[in-house]
TORKEGU-153080 format. One line per field, with one value per atom (N, C-alpha, C): atom name; x, y, z; residue number from 1. Coordinates in Angstrom, 2 decimals, always signed. Each point is the difference from the previous one (the first is absolute). Layout:
at	c(CA/...)
X	c(X/...)
Y	c(Y/...)
Z	c(Z/...)
i	c(NUM/...)
***
This chain:
at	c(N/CA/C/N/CA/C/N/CA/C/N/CA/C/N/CA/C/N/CA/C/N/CA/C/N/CA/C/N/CA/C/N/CA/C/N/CA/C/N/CA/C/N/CA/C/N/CA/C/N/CA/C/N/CA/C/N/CA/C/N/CA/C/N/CA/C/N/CA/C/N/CA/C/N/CA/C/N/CA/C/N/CA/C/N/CA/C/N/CA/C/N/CA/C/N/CA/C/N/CA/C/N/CA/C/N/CA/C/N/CA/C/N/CA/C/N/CA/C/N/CA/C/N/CA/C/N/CA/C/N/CA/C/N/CA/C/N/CA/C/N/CA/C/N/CA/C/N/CA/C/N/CA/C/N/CA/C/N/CA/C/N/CA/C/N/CA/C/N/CA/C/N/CA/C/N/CA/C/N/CA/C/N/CA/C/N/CA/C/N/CA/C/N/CA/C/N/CA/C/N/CA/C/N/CA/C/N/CA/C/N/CA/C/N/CA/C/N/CA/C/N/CA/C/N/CA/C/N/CA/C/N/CA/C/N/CA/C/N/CA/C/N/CA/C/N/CA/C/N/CA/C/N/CA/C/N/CA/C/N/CA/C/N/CA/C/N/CA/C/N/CA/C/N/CA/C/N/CA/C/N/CA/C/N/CA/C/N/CA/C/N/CA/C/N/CA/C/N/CA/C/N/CA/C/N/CA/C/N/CA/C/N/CA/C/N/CA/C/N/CA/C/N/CA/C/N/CA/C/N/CA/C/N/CA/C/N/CA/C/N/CA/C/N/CA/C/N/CA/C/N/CA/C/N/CA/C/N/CA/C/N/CA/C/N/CA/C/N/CA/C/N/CA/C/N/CA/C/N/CA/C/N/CA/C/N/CA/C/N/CA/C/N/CA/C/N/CA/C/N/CA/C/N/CA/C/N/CA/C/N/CA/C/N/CA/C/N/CA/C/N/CA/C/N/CA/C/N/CA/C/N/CA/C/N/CA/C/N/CA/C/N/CA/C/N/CA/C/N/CA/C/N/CA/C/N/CA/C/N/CA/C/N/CA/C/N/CA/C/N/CA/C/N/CA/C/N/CA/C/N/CA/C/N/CA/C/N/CA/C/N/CA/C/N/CA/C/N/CA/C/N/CA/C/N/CA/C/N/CA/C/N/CA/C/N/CA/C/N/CA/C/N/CA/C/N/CA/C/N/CA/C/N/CA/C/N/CA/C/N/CA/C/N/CA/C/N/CA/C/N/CA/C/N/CA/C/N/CA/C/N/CA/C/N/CA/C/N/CA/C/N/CA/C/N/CA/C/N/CA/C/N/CA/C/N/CA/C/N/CA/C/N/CA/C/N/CA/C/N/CA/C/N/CA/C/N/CA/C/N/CA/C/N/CA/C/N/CA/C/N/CA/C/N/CA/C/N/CA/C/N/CA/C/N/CA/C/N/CA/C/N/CA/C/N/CA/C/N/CA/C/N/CA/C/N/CA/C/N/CA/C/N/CA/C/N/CA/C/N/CA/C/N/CA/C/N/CA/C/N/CA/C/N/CA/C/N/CA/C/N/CA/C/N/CA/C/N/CA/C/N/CA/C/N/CA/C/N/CA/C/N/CA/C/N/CA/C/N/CA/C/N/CA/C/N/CA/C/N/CA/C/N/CA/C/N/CA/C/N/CA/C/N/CA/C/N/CA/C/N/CA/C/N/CA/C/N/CA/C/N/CA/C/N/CA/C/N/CA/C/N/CA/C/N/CA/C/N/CA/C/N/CA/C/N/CA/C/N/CA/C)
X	c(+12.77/+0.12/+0.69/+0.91/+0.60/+0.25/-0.19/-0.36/+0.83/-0.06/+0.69/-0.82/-0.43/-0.44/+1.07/+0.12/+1.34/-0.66/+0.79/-0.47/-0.54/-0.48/-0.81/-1.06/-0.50/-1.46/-0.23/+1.38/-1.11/+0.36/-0.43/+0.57/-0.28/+1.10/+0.40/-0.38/-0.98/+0.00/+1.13/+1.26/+0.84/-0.22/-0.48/-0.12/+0.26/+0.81/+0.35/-0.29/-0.48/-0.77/+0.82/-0.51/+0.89/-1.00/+0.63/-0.54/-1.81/-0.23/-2.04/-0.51/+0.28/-0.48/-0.69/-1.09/-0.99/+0.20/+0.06/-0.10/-1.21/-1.30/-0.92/+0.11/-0.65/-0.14/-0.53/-0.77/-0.71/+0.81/-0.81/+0.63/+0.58/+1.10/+0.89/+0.81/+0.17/+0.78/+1.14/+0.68/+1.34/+0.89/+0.89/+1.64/+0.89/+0.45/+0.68/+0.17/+0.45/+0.43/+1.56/+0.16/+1.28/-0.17/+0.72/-0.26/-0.45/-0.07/-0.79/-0.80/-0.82/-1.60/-0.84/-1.16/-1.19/-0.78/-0.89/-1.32/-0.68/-1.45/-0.98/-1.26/-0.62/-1.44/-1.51/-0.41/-1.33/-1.04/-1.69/-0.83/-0.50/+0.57/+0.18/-1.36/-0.44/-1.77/-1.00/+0.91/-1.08/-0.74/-0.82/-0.78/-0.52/-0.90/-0.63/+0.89/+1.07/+0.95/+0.64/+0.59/+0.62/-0.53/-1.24/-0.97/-0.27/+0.11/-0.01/+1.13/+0.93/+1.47/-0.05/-0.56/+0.22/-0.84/-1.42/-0.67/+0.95/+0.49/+0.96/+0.97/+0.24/+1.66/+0.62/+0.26/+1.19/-0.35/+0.95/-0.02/-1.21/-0.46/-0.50/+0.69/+1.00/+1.48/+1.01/-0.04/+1.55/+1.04/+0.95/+1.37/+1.12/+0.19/+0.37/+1.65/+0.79/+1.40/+0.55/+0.74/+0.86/+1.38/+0.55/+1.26/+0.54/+1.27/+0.22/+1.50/+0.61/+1.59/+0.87/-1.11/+0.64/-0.79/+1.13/-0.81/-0.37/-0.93/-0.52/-0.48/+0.00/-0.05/-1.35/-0.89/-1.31/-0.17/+0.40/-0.25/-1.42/-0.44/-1.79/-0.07/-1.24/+0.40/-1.38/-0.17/-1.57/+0.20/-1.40/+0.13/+0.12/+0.30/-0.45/+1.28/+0.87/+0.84/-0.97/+0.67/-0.63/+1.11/-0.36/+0.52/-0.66/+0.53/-0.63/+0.44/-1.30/-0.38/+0.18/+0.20/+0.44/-1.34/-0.56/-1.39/-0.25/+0.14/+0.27/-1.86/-0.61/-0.89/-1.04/+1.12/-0.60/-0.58/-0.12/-1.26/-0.37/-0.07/-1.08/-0.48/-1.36/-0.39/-0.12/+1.04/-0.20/-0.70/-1.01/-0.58/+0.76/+0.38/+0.75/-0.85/+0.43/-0.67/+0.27/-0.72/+0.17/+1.28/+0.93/+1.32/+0.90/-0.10/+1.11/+0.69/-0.47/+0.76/+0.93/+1.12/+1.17/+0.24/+0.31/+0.50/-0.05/+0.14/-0.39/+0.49/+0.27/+0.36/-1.74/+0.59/-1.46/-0.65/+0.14/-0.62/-1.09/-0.01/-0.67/-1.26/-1.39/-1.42/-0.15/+0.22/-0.46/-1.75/-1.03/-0.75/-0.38/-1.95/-0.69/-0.04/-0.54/-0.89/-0.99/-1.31/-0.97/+0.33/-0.27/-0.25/-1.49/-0.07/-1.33/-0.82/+0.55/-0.81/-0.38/-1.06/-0.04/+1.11/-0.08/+0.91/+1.27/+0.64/+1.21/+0.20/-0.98/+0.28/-0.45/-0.62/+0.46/+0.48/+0.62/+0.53/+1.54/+0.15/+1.37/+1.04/+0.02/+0.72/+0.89/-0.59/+0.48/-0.70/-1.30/-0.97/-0.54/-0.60/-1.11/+0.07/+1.77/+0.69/+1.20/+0.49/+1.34/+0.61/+1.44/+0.54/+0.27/-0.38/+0.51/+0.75/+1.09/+1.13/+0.10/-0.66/+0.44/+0.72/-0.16/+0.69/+0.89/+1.48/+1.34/+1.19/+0.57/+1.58/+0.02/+1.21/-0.08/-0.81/+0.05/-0.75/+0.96/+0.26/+0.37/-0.50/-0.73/-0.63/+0.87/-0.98/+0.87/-1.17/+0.61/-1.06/+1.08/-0.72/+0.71/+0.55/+1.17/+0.47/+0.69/+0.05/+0.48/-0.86/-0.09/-0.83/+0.22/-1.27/+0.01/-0.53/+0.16/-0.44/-0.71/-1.28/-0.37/-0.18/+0.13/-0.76/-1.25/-1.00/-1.11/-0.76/-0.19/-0.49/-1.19/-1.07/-1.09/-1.07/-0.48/-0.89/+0.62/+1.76/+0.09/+0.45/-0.33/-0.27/+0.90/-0.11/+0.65/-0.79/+0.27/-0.93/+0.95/+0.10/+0.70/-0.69/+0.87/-0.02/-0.62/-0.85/-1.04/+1.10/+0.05/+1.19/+1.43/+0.05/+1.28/-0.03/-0.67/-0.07/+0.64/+0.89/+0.56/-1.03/+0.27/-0.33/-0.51/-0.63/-0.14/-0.21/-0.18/+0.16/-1.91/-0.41/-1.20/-1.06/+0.50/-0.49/+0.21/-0.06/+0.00/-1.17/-1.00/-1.35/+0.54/-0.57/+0.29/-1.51/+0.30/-1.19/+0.13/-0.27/-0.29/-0.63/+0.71/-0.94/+0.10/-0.60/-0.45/+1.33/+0.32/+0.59/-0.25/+0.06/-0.88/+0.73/-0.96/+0.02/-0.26/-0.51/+0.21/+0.76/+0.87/+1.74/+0.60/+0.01/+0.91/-0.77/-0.72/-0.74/+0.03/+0.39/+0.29/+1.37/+1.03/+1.22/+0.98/-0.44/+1.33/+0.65/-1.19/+0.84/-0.47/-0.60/-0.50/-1.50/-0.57/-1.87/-0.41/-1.24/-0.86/+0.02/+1.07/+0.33/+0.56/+1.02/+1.55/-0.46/+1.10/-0.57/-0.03/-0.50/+0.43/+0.04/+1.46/+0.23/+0.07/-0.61/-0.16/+0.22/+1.21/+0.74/-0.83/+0.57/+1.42/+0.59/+1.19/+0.61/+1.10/+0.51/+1.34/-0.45/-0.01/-0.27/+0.96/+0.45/+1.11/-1.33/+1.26/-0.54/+0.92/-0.16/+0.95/-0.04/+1.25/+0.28/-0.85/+0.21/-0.32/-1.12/-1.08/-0.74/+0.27/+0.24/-0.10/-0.86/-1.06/-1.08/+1.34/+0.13/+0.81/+1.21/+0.81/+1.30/-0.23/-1.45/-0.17/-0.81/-0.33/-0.13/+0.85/+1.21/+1.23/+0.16/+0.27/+0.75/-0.59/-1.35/-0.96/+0.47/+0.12/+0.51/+1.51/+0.44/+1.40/-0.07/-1.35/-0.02/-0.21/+0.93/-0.46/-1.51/-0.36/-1.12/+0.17/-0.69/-0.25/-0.39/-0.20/+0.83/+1.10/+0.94/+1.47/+0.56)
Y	c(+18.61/+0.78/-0.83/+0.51/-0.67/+0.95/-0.40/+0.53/-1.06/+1.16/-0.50/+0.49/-0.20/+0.70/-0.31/+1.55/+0.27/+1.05/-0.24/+0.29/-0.82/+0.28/-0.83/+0.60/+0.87/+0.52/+0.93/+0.65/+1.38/-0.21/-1.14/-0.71/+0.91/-0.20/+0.69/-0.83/+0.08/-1.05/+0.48/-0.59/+0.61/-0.94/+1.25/-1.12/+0.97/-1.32/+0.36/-0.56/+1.41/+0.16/-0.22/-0.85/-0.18/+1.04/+0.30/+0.52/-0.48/+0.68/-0.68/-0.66/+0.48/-0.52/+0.82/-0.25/+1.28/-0.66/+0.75/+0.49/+0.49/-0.52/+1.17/+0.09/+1.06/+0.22/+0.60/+0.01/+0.40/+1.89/+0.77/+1.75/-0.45/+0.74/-0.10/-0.83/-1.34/-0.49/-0.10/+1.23/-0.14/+0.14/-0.82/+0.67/+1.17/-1.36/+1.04/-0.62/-0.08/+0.53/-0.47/-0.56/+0.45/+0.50/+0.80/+1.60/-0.37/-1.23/-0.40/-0.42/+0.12/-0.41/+0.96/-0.26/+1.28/-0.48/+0.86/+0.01/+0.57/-0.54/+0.53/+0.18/+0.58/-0.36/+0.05/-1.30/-0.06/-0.69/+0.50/-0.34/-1.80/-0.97/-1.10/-0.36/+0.01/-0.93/+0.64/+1.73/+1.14/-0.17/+1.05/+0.84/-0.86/-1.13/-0.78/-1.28/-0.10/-1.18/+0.86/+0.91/+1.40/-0.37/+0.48/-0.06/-1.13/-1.01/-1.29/-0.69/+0.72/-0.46/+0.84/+1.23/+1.18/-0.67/-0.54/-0.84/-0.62/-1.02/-1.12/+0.13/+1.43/+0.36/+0.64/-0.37/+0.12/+1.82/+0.33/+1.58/-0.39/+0.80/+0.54/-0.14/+0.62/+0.21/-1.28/-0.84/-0.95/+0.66/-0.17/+0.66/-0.92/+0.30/-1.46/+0.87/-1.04/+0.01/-0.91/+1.25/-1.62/+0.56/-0.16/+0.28/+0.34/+0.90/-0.14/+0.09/-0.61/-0.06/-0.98/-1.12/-0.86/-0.54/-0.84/-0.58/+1.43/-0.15/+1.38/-0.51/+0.17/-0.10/+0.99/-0.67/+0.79/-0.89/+1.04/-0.29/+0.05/-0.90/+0.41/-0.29/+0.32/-0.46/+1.02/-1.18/+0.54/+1.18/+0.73/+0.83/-0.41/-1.41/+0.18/-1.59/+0.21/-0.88/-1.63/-0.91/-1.17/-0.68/-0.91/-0.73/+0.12/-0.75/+0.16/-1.62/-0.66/-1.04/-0.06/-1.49/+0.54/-1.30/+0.54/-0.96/-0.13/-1.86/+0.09/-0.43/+0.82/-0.44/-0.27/-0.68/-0.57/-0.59/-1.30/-0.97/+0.40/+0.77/+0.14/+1.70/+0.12/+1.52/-0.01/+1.20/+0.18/+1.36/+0.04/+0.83/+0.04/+1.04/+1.09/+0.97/+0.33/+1.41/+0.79/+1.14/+1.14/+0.78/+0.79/+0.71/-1.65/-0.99/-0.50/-0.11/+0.06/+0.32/+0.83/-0.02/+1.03/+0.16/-0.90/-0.48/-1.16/+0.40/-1.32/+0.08/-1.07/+0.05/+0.48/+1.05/+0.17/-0.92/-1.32/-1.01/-0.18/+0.23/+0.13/+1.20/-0.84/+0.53/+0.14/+1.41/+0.46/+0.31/-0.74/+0.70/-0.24/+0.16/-0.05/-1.05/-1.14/-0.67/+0.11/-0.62/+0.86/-1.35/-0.06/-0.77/-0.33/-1.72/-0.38/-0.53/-0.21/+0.11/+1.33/-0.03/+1.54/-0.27/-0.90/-0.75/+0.43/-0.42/+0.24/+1.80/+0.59/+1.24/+0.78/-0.24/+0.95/-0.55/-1.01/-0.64/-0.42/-0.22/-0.77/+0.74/+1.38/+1.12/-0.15/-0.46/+0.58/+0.87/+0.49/+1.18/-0.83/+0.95/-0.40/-0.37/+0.95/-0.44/+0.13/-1.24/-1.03/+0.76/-0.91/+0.33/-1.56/+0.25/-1.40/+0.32/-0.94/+0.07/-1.41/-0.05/-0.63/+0.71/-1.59/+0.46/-0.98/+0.54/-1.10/+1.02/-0.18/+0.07/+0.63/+1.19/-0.16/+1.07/-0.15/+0.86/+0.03/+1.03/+1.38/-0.03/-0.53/+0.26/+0.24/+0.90/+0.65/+0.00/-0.39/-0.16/+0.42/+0.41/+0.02/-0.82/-0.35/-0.72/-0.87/-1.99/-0.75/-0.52/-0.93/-0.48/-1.61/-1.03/-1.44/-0.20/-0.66/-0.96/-1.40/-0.27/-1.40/-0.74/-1.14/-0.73/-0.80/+0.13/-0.57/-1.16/-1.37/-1.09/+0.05/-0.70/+0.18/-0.05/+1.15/-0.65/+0.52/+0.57/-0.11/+1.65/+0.16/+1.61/+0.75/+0.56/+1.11/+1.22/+0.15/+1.11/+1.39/+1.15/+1.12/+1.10/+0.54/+0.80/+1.62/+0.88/+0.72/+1.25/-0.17/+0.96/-0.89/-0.46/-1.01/-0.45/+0.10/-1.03/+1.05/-0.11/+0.89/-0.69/-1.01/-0.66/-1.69/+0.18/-1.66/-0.31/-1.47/-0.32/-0.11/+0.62/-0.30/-1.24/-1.02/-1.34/-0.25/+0.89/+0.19/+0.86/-0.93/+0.56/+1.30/+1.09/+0.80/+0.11/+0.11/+0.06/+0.30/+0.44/-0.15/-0.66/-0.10/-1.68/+1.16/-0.20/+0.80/-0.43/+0.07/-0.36/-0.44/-1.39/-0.96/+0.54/+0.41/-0.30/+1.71/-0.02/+1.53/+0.44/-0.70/+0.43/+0.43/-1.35/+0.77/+1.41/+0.46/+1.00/+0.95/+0.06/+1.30/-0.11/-0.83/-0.09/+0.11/-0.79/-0.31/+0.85/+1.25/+1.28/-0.27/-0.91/-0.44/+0.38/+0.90/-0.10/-0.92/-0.16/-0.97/-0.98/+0.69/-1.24/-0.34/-0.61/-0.04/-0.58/+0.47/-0.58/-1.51/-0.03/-1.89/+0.02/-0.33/-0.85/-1.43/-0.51/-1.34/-0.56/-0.76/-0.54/-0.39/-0.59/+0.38/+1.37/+0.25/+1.38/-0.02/+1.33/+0.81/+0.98/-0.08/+1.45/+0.94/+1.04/+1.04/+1.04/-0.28/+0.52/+1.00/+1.14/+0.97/-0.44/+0.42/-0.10/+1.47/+1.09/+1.14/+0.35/+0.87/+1.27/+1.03/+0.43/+1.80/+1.13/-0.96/+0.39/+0.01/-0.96/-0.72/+0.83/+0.35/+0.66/+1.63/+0.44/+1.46/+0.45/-1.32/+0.20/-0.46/-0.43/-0.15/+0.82/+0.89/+1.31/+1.55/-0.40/+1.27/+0.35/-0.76/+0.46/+1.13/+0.04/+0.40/+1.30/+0.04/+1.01/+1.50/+1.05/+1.64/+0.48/+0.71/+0.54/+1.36/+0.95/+1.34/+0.42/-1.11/+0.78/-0.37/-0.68/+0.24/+0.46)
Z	c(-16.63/+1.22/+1.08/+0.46/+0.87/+1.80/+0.95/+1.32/+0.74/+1.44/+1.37/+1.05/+1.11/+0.86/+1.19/+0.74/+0.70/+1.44/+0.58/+1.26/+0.99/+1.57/+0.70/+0.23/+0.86/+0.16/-0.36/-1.31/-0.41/-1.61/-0.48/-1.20/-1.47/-0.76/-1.21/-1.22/-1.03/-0.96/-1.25/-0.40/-0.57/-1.80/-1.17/-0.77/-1.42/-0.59/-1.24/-1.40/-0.77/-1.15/-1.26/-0.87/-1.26/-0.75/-1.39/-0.86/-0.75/+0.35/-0.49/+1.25/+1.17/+1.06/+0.78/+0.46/+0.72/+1.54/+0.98/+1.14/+0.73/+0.22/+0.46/+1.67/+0.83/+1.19/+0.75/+1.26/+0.25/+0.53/-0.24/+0.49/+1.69/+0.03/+1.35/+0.04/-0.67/+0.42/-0.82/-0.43/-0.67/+0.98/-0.10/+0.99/-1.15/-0.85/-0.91/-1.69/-0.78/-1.07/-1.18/-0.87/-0.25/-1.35/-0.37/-0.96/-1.24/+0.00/-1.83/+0.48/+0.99/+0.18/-0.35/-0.66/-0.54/+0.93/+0.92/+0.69/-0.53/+0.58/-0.60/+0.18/+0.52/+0.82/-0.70/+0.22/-1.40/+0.67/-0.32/+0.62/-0.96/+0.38/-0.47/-0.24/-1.29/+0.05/-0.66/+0.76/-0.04/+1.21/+0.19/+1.23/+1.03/-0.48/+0.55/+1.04/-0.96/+0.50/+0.76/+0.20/+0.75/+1.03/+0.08/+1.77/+0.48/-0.77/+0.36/+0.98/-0.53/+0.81/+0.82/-0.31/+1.38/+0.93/+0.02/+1.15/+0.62/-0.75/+0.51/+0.53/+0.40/+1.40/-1.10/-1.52/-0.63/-0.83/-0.92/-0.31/-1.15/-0.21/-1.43/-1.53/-0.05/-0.79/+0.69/-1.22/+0.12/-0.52/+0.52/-0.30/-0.75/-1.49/-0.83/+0.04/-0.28/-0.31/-1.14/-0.57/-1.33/+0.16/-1.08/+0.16/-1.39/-0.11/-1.08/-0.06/-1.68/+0.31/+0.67/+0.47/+0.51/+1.27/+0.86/+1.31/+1.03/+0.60/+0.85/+1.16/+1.32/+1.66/+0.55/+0.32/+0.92/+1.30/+1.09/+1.32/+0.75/+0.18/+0.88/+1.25/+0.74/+1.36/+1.10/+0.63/+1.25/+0.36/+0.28/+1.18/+1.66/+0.34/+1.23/+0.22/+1.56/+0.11/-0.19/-1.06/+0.01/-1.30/-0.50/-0.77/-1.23/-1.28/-1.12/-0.69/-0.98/-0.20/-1.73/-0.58/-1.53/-0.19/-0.99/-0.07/-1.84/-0.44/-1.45/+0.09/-0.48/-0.17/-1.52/-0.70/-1.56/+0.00/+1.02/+0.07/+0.92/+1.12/+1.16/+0.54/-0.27/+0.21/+1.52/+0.33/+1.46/+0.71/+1.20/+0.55/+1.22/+0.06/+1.02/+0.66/+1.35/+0.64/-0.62/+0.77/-0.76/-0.04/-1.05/+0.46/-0.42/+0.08/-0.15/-1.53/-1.12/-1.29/-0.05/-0.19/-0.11/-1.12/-1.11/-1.33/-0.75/-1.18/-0.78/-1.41/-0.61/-2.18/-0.38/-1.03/-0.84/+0.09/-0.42/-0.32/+1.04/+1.13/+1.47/+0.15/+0.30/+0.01/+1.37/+0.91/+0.59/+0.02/+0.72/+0.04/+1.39/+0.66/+1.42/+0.15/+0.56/+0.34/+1.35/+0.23/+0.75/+1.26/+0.86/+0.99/-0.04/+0.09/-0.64/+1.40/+1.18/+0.78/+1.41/+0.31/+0.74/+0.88/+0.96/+1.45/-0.02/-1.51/-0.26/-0.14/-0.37/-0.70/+1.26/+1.11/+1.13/+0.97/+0.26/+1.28/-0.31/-1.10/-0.87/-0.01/+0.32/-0.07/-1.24/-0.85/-1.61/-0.90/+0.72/-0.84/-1.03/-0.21/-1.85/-0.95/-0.60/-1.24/-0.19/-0.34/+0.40/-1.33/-0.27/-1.30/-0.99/-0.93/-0.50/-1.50/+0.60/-1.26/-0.95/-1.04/-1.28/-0.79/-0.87/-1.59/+0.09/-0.49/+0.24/+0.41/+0.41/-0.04/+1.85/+0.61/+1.03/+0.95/+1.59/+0.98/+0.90/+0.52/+0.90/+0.95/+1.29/+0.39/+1.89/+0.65/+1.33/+1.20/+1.34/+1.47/+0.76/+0.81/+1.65/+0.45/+0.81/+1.05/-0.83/+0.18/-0.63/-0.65/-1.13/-0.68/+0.20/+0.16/-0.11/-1.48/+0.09/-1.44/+0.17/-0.11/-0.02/-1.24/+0.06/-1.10/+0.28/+0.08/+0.27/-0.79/+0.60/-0.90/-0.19/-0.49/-0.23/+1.45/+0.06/+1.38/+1.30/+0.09/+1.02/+0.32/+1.14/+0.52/+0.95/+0.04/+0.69/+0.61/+1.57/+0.25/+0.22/-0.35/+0.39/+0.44/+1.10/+0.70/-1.11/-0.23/-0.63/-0.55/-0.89/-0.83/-0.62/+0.78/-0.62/-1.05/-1.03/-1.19/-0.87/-0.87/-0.84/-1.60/-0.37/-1.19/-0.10/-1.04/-0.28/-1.33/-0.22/-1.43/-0.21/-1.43/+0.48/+0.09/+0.07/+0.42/+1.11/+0.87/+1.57/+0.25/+0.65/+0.55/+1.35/-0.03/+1.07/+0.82/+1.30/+1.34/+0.63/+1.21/+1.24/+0.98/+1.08/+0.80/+1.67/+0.73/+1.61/+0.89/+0.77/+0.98/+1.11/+0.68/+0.55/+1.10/+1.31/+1.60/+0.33/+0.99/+0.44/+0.46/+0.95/+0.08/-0.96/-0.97/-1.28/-0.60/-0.02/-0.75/+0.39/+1.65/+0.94/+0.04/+0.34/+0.48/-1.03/-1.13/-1.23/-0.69/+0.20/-1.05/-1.31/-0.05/-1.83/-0.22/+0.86/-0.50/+0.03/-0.69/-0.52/-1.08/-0.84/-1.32/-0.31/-1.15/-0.14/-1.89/-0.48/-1.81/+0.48/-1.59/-0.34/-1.08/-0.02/-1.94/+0.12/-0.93/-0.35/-1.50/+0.13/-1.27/-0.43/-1.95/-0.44/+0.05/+0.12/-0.94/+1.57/-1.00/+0.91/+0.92/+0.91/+0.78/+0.48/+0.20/+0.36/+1.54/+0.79/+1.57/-0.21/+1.43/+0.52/+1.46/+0.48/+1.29/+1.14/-0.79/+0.35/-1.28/+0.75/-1.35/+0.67/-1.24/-0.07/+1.27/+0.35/+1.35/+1.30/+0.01/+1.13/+0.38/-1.41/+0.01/+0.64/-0.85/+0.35/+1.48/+0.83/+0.95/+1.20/-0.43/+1.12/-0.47/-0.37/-0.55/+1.05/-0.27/+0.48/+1.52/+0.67/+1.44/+0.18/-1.29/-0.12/-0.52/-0.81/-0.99/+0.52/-0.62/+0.83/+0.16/+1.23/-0.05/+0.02/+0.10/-0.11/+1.38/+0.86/+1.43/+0.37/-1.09/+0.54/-0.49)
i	c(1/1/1/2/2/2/3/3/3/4/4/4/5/5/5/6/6/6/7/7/7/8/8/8/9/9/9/10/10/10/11/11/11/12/12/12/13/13/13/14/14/14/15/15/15/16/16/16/17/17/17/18/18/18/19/19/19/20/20/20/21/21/21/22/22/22/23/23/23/24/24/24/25/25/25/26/26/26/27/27/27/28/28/28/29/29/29/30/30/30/31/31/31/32/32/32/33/33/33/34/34/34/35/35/35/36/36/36/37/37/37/38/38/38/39/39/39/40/40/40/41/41/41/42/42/42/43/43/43/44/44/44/45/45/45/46/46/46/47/47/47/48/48/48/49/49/49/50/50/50/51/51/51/52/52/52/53/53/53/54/54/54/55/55/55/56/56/56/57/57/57/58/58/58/59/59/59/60/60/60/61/61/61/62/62/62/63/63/63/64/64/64/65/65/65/66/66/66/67/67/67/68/68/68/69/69/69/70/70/70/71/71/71/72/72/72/73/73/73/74/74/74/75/75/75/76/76/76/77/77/77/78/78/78/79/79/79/80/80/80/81/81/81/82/82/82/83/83/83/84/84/84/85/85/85/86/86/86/87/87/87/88/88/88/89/89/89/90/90/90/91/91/91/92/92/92/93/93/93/94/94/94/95/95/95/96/96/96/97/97/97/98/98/98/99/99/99/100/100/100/101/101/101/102/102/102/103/103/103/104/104/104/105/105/105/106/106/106/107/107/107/108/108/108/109/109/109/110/110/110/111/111/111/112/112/112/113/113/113/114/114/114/115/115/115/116/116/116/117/117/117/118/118/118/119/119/119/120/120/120/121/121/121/122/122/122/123/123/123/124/124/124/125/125/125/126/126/126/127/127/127/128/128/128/129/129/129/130/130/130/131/131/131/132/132/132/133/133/133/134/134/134/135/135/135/136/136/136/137/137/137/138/138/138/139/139/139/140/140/140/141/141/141/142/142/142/143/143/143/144/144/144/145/145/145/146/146/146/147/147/147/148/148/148/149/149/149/150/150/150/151/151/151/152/152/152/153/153/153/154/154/154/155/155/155/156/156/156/157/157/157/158/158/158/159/159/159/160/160/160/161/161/161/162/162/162/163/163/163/164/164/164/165/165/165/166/166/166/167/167/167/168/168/168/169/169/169/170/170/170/171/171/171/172/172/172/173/173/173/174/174/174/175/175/175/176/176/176/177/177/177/178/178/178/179/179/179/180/180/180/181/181/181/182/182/182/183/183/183/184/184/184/185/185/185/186/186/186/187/187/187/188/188/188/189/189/189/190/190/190/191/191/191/192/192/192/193/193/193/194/194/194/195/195/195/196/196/196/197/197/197/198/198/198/199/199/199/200/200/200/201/201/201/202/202/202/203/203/203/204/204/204/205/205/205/206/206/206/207/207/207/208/208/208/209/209/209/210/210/210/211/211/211/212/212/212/213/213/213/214/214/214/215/215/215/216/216/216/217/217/217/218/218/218/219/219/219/220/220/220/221/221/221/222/222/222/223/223/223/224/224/224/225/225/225/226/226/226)
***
């Protein structure tokens, strides 16, 4: 399988299928097509693994692609203006928010993972149940705004702002820590907490969430008394 990702903030994953090569994806995000591609939509696992991914942001039904007759072209791509991330994760299982899986090689285990402390699971603004992608080969994955990338050494941390975390590697402890002073807690715009990851591993931030985007927006939006 060979890929490009093209565009700037409303990014296109452009990728091409040799013969015996699977394609899976999450429902919605096709662009387009080239005429020897077969689609196909299948409840991957069966029923149980279905609702499992449906918890986790992603569809029910993965949407697989091969090709036939030769080399074949499948376009994917977010619902929402942001960037998109290419993640090889053969040696490292990664947990993502919710909604961020776009695509992936068969070879790639979509399933939940639960958030293991309470702190994190109502203050962390990543909810209950995360997504975590093993297995081997590649990830698709899509956020709002721009994306950072850290590499984190053993021990050493990072605090972010409550939604921002797109992903991590999972040898990255996830938390929450309070926000020290009462100024900051009234004034900063940040609440009461902010995550904390604490190395080893990779972490992937957003510049913008999806919250953020749809509420600069709301002031703009028609009402029904105008």
């Amino acid at each position: 399988m060979r890929y490009n990702i093209s565009g700037s903030n409303l990014q296109v994953v452009n990728i091409e299928l040799d013969s015996g090569e699977e394609l899976s994806t999450t429902a919605g995000a096709l662009v387009y097509t080239s005429g020897n591609v077969n689609m196909e939509s299948k409840m991957e696992g069966g029923l149980m693994a279905g609702l499992k991914r449906s918890l986790s942001g992603s569809s029910m039904f993965l949407v697989k692609f091969r090709t036939t007759g030769g080399t074949g072209t499948v376009g994917i791509a977010g619902e929402a203006p942001g960037k998109i991330i290419d993640l090889d994760i053969t040696n490292n299982t990664w947990i993502c928010q919710k909604s961020a899986y776009l695509g992936s090689e068969s070879t790639v285990q979509l399933d939940i993972a639960f958030q293991k402390k309470l702190g994190s699971m109502l203050f962390g603004g990543e909810g209950l149940i995360l997504q975590k992608l093993s297995g081997k080969g590649m990830v698709f994955a899509h956020a709002c705004g721009d994306l950072i990338q850290m590499d984190l050494k053993p021990g050493e941390i990072v605090k972010v702002s409550t939604s921002h975390v797109v992903g991590w590697q999972d040898t990255v402890t996830y938390d929450i820590s309070s926000v020290k002073g009462v100024k900051n807690v009234l004034f900063s715009g940040e609440g009461l907490f902010m995550t904390t990851l604490t190395g080893p591993g990779r972490v992937i931030l957003q510049s913008m969430t999806l919250g953020d985007l749809a509420m600069s927006l709301y002031p703009y939006m028609p009402s029904s008394s105008s």
